[in-house]
Residue, then its C-alpha position, 0 to 999 in steps of 0.5 A: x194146064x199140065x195133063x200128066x201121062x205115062x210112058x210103059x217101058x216094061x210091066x215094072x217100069x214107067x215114065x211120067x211126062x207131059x206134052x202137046x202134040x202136034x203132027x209135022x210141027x216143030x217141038x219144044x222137049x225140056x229136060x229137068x235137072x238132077x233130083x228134080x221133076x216137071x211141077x216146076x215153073x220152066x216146064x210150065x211156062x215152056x208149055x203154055x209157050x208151046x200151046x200158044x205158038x201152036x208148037x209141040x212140047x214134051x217134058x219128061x221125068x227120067x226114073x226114079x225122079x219125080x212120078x217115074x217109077x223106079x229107085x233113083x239110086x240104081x239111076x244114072x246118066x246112061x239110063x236117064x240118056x236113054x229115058x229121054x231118048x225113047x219118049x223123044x221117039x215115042x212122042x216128037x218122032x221124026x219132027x224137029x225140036x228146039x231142046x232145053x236143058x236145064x242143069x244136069x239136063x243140059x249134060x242130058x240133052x248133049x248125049x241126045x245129038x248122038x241120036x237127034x242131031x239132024x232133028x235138032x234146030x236149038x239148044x238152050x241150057x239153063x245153068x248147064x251143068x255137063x260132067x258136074x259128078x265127076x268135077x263139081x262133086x267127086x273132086x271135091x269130096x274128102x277122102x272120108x266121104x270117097x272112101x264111104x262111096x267106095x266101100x258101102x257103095x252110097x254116101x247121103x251128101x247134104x247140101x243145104x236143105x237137101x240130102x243127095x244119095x250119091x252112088x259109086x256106080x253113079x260117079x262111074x257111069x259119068x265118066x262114061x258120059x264124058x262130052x266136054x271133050x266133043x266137037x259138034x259140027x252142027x250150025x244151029x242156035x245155041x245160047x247158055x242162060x247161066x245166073x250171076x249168082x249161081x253157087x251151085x255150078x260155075x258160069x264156066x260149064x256155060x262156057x265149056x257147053x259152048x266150046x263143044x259146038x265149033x260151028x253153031x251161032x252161040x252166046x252166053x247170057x249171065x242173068x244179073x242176081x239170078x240163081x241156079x235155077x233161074x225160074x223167077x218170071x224175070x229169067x224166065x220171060x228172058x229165056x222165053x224171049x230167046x226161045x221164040x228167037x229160036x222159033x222163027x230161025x228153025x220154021 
């Protein structure tokens, strides 16, 4: 089902996306995580959801992630925003959208309503994690580790199976990017999907994402067992459920 495609920025520069089009149709635009891609089971399902409900779709790959060109450590959150910004005007246009944003694409996803707002009719946030560079990894380094960030510029963090390359002007450009502290008058449907059991970001960034939007229908869903991922069949037909929700209210 995945067509993959490629979106040139400049002669060096490339994003790699999928979606369905459909003129004058509402959109379903999914945002990834960190270090993540779209050959995961979200954007897969979301897709055939979108084909099925004849419904456009789009996710894409920020730079230096997945396919997309470009070294992930010069990325951060302001180029990764503005990624997203341009494929949403190359490939939605002026079409509403329903948008998904999953962990650090939800913090993504928040910096699109400066640019989308009118345009955009739902928001769902999948283990939402907004400011996590700042309050979920800065703030907890030991000094050594803040040290080596400040003086080589990268320290290589491991988390588990994974290694993360964390830049100084990472963590910097996200104190740019800071939306917890923002109200959004919009008065669309908002609900945060955050698992039970997610050891990698609190339920209360879920909460915090909510705050944000002081006149929105909102509520929060903690899945029973479910990680930070949340990409199982059972979360995800959860999900599913509330997206066609946010389907039928935005058509």
């Amino acid at each position: 089902m995945k067509k993959y495609k490629y979106l040139k920025i400049t002669k060096a520069k490339k994003l790699r996306y999928i979606s369905n089009y459909y003129k004058k149709k509402l959109y379903i635009v999914f945002l990834h995580g960190f270090m993540s891609d779209i050959d995961g089971e979200k954007p897969k399902a979301f897709k055939r959801f979108a084909v099925k409900k004849k419904l456009g779709f789009l996710a894409l790959e920020y730079s230096g992630h997945g396919k997309s060109s470009g070294e992930f450590v010069r990325g951060n959150i302001s180029q990764w925003s503005s990624d997203t910004k341009k494929l949403i005007r190359k490939i939605v246009r002026k079409n509403n959208f329903i948008v998904i944003g999953s962990s650090m694409g939800s913090w993504i996803a928040l910096n699109q309503f400066k640019y989308f707002e009118k345009q955009i009719k739902g928001f769902i946030g999948i283990g939402s994690a907004p400011e996590f560079l700042e309050r979920l990894m800065w703030k907890k380094f030991p000094k050594k580790i803040k040290s080596e960030i400040k003086i080589k510029g990268i320290s290589y963090i491991k988390n588990g199976d994974y290694e993360y390359p964390i830049t100084h002007q990472l963590i910097k450009d996200g104190r740019k990017n800071k939306v917890l502290q923002k109200k959004i008058k919009t008065k669309i449907n908002i609900t945060m999907f955050h698992g039970q059991k997610d050891e990698a970001v609190p339920v209360s960034f879920s909460r915090k994402v909510l705050k944000i939007f002081i006149k929105a229908k909102k509520k929060l869903v903690v899945i029973k067992n479910g990680d930070h991922s949340l990409s199982n069949k059972q979360s995800i037909s959860k999900i599913l459920r509330e997206l066609d929700r946010f389907r039928d209210a935005s058509l």
